[in-house]
SEKOL-214175 format. One line per field, with one value per residue: residue number from 1; chain; y, x, z of N, C-alpha, C, O in turn. Coordinates in steps of 0.1 Angstrom, whole numbers, padded with zeros to 4 digits. Atoms other than C-alpha are relative to their C-alpha. Example, Ala and Ser with C-alpha at 12.3 -4.5 7.8 and 13.67 -1.06 7.14 Angstrom:
REM SEKOL-214175
k (1	2)
c (A	A)
n_yy (-0012	-0011)
n_xx (0009	-0009)
n_zz (0000	0000)
ca_yy (-0045	-0011)
ca_xx (0123	0137)
ca_zz (0078	0071)
c_yy (0012	0011)
c_xx (0009	-0008)
c_zz (0000	0008)
o_yy (0012	0022)
o_xx (0019	-0003)
o_zz (0007	0009)
This chain:
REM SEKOL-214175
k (1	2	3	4	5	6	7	8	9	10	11	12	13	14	15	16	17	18	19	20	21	22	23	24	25	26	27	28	29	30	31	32	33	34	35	36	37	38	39	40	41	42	43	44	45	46	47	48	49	50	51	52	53	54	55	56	57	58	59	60	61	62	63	64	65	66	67	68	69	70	71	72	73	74	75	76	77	78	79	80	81	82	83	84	85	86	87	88	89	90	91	92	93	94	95	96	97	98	99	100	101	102	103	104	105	106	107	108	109	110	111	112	113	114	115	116	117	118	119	120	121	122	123	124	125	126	127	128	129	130	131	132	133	134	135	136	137	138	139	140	141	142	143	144	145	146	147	148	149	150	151	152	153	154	155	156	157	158	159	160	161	162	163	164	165	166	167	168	169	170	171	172	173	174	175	176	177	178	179	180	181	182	183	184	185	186	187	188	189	190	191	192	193	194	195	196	197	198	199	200	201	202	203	204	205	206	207	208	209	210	211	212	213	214	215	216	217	218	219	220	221	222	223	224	225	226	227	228	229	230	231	232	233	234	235	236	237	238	239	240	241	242	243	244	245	246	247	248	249)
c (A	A	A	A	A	A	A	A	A	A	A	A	A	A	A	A	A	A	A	A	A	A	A	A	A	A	A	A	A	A	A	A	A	A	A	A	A	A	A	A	A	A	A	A	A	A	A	A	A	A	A	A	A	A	A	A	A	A	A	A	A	A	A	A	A	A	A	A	A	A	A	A	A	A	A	A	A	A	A	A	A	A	A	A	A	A	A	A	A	A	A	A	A	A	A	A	A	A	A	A	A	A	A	A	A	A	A	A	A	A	A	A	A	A	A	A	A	A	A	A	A	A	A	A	A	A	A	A	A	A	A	A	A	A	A	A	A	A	A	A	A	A	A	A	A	A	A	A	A	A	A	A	A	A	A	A	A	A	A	A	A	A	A	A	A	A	A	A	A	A	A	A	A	A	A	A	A	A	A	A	A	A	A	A	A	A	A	A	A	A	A	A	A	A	A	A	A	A	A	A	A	A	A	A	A	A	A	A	A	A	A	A	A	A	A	A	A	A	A	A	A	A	A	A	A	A	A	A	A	A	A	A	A	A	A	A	A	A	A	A	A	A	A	A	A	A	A	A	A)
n_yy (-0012	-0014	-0002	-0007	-0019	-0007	0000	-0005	-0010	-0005	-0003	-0009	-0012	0000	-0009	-0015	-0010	0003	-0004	-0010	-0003	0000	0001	0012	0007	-0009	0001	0017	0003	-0009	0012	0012	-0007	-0003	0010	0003	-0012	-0004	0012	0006	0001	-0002	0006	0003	0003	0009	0016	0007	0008	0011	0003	-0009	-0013	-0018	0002	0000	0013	0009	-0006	-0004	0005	-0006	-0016	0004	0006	-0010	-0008	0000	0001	-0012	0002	0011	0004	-0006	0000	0007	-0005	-0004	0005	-0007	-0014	0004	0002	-0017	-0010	0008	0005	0015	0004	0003	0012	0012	0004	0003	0017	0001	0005	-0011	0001	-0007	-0010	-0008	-0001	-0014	-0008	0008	-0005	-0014	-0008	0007	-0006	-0010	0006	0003	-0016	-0009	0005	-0001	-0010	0006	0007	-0008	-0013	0011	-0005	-0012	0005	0007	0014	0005	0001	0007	0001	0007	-0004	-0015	0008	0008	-0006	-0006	0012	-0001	-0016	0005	0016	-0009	-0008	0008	0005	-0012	-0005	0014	-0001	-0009	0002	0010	-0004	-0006	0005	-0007	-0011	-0011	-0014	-0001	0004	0010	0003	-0006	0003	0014	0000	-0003	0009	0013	-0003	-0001	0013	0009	-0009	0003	0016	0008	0000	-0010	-0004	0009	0016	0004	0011	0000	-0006	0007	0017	-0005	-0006	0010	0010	-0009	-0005	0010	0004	-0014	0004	-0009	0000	0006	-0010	-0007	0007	0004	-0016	-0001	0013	0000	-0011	0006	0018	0004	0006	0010	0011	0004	-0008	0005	-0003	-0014	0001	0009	-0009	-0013	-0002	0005	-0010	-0007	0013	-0005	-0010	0000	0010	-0010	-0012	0004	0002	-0007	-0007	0001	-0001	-0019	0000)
n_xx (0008	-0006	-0005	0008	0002	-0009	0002	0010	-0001	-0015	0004	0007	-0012	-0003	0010	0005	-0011	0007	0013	-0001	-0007	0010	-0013	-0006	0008	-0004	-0011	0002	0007	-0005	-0008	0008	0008	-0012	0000	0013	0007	-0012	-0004	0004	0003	-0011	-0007	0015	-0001	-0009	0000	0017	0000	0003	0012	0006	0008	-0012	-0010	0004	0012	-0011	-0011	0006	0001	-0015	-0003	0006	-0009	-0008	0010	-0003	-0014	-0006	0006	-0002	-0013	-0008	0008	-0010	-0010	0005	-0009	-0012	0004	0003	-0017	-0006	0007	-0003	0008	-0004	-0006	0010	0009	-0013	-0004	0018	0006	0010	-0010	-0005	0012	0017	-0007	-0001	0007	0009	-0005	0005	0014	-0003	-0005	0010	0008	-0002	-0005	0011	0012	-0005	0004	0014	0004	-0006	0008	0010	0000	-0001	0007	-0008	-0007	0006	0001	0016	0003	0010	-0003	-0009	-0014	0004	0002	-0012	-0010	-0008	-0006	-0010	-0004	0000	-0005	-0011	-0003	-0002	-0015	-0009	-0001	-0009	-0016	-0007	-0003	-0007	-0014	-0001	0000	-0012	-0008	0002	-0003	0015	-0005	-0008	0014	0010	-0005	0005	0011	0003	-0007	0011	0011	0001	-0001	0008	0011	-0009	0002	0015	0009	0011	-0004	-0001	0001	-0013	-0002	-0014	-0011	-0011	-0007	-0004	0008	0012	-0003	0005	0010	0007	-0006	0006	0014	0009	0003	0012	0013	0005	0008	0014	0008	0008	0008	0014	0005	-0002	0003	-0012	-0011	-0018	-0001	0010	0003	-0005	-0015	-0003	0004	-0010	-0016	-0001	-0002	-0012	-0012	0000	-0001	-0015	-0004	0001	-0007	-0017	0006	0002	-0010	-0005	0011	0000	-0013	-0009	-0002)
n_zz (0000	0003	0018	0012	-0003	0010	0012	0003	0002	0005	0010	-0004	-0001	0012	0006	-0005	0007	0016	0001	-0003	0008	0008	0009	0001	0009	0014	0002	0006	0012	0009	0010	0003	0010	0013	0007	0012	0004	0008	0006	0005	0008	0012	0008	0006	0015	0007	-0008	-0007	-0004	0006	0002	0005	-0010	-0002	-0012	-0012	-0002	-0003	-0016	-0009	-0015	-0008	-0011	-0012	-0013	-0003	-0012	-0007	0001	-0005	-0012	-0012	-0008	-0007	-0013	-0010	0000	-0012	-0006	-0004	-0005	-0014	-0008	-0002	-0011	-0009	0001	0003	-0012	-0005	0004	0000	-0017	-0006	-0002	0016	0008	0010	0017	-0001	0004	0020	0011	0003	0015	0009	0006	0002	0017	0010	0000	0005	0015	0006	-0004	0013	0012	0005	0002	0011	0005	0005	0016	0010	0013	0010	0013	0008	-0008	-0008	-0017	-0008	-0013	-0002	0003	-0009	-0012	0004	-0005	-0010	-0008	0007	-0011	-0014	0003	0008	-0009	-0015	0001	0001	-0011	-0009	0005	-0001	-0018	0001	0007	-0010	-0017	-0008	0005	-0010	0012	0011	0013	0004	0001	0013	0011	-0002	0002	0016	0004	0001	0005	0014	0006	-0001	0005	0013	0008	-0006	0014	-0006	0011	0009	0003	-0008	0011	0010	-0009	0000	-0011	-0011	-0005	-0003	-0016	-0013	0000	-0006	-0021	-0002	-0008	0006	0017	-0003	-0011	0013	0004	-0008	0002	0013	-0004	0000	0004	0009	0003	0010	-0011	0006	-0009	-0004	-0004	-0009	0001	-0007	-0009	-0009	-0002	-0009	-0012	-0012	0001	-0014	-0012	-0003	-0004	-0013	-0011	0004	-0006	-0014	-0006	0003	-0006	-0014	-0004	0003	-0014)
ca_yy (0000	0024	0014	0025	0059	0065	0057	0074	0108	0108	0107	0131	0157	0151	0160	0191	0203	0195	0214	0245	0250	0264	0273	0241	0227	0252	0252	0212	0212	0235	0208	0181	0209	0223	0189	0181	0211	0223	0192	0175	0196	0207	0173	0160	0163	0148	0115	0090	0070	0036	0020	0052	0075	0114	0114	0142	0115	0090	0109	0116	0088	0097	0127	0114	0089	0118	0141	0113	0101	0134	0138	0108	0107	0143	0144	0117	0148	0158	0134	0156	0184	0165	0157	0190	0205	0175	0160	0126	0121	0125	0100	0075	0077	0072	0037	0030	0003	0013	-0002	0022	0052	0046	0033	0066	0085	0063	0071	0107	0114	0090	0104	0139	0124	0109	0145	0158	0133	0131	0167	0158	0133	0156	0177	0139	0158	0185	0163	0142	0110	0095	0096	0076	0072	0038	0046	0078	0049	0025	0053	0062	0026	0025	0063	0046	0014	0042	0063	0040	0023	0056	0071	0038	0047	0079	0071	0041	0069	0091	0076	0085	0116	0145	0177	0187	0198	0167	0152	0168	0161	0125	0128	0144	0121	0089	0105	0114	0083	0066	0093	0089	0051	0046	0052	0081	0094	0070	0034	0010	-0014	-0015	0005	-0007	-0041	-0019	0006	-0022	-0038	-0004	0003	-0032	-0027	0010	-0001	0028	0012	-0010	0020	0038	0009	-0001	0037	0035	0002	0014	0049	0040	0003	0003	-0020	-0037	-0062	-0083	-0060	-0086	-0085	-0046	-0052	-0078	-0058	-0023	-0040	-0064	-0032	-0012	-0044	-0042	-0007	-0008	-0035	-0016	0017	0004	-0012	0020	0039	0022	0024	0062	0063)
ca_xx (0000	0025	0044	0013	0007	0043	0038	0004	0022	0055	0029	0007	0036	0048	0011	0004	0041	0026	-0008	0005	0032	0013	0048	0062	0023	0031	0062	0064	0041	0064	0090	0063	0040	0074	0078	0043	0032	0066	0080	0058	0043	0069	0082	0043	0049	0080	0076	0045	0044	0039	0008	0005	-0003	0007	0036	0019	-0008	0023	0046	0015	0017	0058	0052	0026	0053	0080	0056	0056	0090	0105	0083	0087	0126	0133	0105	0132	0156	0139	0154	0187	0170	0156	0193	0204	0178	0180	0146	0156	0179	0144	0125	0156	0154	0114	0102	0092	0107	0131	0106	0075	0102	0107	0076	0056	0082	0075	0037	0045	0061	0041	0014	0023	0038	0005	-0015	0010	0006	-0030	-0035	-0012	-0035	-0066	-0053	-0055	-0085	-0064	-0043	-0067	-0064	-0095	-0106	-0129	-0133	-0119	-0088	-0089	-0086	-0063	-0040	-0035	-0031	-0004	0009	0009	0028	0055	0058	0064	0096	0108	0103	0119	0150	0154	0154	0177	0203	0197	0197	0231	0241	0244	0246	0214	0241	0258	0220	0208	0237	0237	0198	0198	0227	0204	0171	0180	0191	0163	0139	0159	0156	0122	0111	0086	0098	0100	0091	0113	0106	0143	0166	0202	0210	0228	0200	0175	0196	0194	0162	0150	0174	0153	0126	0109	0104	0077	0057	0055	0046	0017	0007	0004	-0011	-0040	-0043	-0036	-0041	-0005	0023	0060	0055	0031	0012	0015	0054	0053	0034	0061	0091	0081	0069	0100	0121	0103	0101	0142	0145	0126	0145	0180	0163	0155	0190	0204	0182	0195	0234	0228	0224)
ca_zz (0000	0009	-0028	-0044	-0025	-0038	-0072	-0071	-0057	-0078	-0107	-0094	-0092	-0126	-0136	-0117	-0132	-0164	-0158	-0145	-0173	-0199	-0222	-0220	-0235	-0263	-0270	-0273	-0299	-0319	-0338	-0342	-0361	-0380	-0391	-0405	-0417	-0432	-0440	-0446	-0469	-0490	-0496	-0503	-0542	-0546	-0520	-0516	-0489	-0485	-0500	-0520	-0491	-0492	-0476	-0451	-0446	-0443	-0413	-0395	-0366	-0367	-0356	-0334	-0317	-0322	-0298	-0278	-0277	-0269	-0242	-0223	-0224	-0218	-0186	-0172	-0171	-0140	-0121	-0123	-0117	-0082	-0074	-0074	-0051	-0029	-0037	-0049	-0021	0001	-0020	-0018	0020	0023	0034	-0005	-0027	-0057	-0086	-0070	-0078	-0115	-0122	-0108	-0129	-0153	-0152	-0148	-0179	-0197	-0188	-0198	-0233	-0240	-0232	-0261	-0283	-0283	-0286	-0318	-0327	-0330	-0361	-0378	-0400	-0410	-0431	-0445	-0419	-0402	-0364	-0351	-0315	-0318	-0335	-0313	-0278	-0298	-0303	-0273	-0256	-0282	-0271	-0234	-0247	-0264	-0236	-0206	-0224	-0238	-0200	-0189	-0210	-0203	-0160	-0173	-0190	-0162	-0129	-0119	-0134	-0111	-0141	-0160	-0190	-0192	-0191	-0219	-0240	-0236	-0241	-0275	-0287	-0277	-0291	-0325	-0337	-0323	-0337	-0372	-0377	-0365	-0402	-0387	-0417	-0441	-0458	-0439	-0477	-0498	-0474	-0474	-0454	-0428	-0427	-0427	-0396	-0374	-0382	-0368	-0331	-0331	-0305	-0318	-0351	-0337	-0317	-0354	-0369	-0348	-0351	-0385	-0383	-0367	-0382	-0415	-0421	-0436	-0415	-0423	-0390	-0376	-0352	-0322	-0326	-0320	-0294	-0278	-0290	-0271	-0241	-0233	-0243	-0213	-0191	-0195	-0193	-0159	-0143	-0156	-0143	-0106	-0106	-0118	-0091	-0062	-0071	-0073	-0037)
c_yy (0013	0003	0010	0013	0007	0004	0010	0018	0007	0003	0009	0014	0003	0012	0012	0011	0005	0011	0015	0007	-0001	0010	-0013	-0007	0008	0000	-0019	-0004	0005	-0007	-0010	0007	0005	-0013	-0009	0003	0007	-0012	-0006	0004	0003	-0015	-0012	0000	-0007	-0014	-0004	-0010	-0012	-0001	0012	0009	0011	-0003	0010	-0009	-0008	0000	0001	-0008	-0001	0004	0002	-0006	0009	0007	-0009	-0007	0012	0007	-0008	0001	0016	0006	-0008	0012	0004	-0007	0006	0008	-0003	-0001	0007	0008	-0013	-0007	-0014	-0006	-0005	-0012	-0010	-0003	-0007	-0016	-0005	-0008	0005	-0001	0011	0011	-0001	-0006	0013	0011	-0004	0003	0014	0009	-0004	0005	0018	-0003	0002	0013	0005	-0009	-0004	0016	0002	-0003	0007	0010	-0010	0008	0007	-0003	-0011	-0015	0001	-0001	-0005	-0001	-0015	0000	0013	-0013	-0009	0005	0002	-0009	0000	0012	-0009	-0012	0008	0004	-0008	-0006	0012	0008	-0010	0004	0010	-0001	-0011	0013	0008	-0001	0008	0011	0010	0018	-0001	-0003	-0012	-0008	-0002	-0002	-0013	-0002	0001	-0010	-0011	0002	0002	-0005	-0011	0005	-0006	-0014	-0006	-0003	0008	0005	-0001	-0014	-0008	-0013	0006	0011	-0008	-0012	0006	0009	-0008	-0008	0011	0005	-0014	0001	0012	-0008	0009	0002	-0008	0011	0003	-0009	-0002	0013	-0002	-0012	0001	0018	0002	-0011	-0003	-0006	-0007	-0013	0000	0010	-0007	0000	0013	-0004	-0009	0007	0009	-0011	-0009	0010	0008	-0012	0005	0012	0002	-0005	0007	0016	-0004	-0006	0010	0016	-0004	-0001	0012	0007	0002)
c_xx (0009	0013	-0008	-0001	0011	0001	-0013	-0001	0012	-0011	-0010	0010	0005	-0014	-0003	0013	-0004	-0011	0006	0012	-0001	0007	0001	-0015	0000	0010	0004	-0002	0004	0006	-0010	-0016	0004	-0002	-0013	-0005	0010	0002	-0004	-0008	0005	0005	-0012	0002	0014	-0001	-0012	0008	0002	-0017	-0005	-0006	0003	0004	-0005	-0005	0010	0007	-0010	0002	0014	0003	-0004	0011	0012	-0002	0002	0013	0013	-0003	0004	0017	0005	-0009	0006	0011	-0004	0002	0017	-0004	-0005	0012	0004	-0005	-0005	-0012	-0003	0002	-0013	-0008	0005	-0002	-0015	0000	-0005	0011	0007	-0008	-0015	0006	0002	-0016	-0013	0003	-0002	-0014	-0002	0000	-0006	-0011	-0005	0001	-0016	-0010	0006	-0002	-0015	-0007	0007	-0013	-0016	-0001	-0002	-0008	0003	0008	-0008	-0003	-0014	0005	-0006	0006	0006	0015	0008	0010	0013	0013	0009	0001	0016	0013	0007	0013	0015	0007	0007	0015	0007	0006	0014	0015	0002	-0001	0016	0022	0002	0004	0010	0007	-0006	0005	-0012	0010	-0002	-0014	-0003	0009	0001	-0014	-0005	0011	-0005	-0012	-0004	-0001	-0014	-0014	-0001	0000	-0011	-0008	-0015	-0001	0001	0002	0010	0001	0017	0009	0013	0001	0007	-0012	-0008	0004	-0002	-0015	-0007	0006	-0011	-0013	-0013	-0007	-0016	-0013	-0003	-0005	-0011	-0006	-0008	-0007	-0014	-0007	-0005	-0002	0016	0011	0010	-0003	-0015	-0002	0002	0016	0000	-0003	0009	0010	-0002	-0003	0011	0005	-0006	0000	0018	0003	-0007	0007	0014	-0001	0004	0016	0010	-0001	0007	0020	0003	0004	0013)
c_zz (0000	-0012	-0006	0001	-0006	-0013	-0004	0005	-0008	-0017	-0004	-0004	-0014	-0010	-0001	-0006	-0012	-0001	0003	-0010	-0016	-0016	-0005	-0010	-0011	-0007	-0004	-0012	-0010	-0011	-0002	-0010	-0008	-0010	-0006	-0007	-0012	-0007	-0002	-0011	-0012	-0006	-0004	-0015	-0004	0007	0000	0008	0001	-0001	-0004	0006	-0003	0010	0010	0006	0010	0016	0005	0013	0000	0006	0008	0009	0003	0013	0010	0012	0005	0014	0014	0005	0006	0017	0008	0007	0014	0016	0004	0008	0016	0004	0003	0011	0010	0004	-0002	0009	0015	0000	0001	0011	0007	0000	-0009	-0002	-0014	-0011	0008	-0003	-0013	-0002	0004	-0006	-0013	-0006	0000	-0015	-0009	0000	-0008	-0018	-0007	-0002	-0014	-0007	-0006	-0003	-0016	-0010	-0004	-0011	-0010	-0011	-0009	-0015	-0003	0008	0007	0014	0000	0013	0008	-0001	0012	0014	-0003	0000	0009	0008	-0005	0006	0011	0000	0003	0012	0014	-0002	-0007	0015	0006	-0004	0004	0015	-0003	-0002	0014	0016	0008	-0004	0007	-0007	-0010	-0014	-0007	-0007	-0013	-0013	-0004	-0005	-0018	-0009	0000	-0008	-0016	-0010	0005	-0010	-0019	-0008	0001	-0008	0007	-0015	-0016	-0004	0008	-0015	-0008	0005	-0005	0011	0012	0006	0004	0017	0015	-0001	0009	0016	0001	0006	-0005	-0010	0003	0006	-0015	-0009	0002	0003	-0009	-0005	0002	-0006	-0015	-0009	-0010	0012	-0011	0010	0006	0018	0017	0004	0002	0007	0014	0002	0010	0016	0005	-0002	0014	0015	0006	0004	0011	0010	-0001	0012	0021	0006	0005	0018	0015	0002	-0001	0012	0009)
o_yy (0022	0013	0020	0021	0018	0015	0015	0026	0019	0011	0011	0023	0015	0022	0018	0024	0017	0018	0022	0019	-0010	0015	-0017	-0013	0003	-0002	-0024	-0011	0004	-0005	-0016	0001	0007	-0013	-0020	-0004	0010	-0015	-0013	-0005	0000	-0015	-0022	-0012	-0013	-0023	0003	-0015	-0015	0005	0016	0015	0012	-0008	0004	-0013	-0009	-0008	0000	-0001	-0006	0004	0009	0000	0008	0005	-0004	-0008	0009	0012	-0005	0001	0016	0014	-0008	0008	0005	-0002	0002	0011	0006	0005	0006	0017	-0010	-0012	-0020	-0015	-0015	-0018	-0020	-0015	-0014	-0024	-0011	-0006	0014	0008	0009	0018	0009	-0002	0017	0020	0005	0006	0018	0017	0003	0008	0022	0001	0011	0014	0009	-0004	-0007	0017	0011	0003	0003	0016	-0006	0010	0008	0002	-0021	-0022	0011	-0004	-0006	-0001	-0017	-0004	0015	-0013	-0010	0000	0003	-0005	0003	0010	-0013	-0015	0005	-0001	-0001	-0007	0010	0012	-0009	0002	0009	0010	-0009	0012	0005	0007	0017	0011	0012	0027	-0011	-0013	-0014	-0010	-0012	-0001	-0015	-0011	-0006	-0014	-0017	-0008	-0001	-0003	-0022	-0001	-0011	-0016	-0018	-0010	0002	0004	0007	-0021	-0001	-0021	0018	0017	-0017	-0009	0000	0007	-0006	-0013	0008	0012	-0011	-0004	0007	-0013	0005	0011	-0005	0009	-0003	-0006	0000	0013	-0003	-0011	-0004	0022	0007	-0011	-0010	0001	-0010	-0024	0008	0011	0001	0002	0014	-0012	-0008	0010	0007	-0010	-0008	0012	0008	-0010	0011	0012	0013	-0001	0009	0020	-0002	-0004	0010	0025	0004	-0003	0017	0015	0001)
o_xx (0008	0020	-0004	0001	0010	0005	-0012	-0010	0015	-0008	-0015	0007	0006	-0014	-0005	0012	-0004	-0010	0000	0013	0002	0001	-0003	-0012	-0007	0007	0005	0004	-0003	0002	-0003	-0024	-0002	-0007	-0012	-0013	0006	-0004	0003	-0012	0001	0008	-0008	-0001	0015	0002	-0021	0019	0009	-0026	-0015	-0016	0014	-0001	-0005	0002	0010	0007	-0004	0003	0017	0011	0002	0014	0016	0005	0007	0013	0024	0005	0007	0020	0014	-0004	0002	0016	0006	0001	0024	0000	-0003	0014	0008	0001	-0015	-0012	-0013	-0005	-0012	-0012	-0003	0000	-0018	0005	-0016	0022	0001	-0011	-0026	-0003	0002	-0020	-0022	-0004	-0004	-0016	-0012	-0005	-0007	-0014	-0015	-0007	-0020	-0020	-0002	-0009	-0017	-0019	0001	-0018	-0022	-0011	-0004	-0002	-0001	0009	-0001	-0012	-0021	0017	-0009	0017	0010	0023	0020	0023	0023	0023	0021	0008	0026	0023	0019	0020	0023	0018	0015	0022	0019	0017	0025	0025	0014	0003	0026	0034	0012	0009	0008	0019	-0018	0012	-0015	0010	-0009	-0015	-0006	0005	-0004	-0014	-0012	0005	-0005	-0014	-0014	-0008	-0016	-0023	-0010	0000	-0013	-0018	-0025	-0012	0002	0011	0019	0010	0020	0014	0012	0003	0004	-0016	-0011	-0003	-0006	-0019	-0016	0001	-0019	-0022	-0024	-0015	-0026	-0025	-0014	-0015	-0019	-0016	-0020	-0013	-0024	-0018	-0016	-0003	0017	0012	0008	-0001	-0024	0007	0006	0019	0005	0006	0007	0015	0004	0006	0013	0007	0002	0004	0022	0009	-0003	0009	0020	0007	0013	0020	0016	0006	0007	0026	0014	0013	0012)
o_zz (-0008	-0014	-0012	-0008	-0012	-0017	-0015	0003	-0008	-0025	-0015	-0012	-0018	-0017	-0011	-0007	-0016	-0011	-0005	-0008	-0023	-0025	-0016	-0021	-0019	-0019	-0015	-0020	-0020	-0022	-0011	-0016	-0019	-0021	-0012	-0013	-0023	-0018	-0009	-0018	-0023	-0018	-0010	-0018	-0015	-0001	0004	0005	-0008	0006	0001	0002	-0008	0020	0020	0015	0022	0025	0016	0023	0011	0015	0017	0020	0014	0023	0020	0024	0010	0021	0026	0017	0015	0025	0019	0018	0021	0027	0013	0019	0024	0015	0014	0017	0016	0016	0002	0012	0021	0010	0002	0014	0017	-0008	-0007	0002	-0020	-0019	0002	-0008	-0020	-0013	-0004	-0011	-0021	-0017	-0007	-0022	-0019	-0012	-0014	-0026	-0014	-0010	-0023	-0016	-0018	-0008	-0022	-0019	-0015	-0015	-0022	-0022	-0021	-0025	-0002	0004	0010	0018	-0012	0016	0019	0008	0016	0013	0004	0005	0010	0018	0002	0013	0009	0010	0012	0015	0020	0008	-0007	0016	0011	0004	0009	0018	0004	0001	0021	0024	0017	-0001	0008	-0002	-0017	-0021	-0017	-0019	-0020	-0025	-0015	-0013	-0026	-0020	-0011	-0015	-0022	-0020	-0002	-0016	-0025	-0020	-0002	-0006	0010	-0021	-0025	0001	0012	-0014	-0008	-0005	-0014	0023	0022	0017	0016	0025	0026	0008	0016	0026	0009	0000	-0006	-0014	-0004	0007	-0019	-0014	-0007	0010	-0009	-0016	-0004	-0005	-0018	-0021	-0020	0022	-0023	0004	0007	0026	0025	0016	0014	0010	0027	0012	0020	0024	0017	0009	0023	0026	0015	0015	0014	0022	0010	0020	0028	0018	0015	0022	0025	0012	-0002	0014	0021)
């Protein structure tokens, strides 16, 4: 009981950060509206998708798992930012076990993530994609899937690092490349044999898939297989996390 109350106010706290920082929900949404609006419509006449989509059409659940991919890992960063003002060190000492510490950071940032990616997800009409209030639900389990093993990773990079900087450089160095091979962007059919082999380690390749899976009806992998890949990848990156969590001590 007193796990859950932890988990149920480390994820609370995340929220109410969330709700009262009313930049940061603006601002967020800035690169993931550059890049579908700009980019994707400028490069709309020269690229189609796959299965003949417009490539806006196409990047749309990219940009969706981008929004929440960027979200999730850099709302881990906040863990420095507790180290520093001597907040962590607090939660470290409380009578709580270390898996109820990452996984209410865990639902924290996920949580958040999902808020931006579904407010994402509500322009689907603008570019021509369908809503329904199923797809709408499916989404955002999906979202939730995303979010929880991206959070996972970024507590995993984080745990012991006592410098936002250093943080954030490390952060964007891991994110880009993950962002980059996830095929958010583009077909993952007749790549090169090397590209085709980072694009399959990219855990991220499965969340975009199973986006456009259910937004789209267009997929490369069987939709159960995403569904396995992301959650052993957050499974691991919790159990890594919690290890990480208690040698920071």
């Amino acid at each position: 009981m007193r796990d859950l109350r932890a988990v149920y106010i480390l994820w609370l706290r995340d929220i109410k950060k969330y709700r009262y920082d009313k930049v940061r929900i603006i601002a967020s949404l800035g690169q993931p509206l550059l890049f579908l609006f700009v980019f994707g419509t400028a490069l709309s006449p020269a690229f189609e998708g796959g299965g003949g989509i417009r490539f806006s059409k196409f990047i749309f659940p990219g940009i969706i798992s981008m929004t929440v991919l960027f979200t999730s890992i850099f709302s881990a960063i906040s863990i420095v930012w507790d180290r520093e003002f001597g907040l962590l060190k607090e939660v470290l000492i409380a009578p709580v076990s270390r898996w109820s510490i990452v996984i209410g950071k865990a639902l924290g940032g996920s949580t958040v993530a999902v808020i931006q990616g579904s407010i994402m997800l509500l322009l689907a009409p603008l570019i021509g994609a369908k809503l329904s209030l199923l797809i709408f639900l499916k989404s955002v389990l999906v979202m939730y899937l995303i979010a929880l093993s991206m959070t996972g990773l970024g507590i995993m990079i984080v745990a012991r690092m006592k410098e936002m900087e250093g943080s954030q450089m490390i952060i964007n160095f891991v994110i880009m490349p993950i962002f980059f091979l996830s095929g958010a962007l583009f077909p993952l059919d007749g790549l090169p044999e090397w590209l085709t082999l980072l694009t399959r380690i990219d855990p991220l390749t499965y969340g975009v898939d199973l986006m456009r899976r259910i937004m789209l009806g267009v997929n490369t992998f069987n939709p159960l297989a995403d569904i396995v890949v992301i959650f052993s990848f957050m499974l691991i990156t919790f159990a890594i996390s919690v290890i990480e969590i208690n040698l920071s001590e």
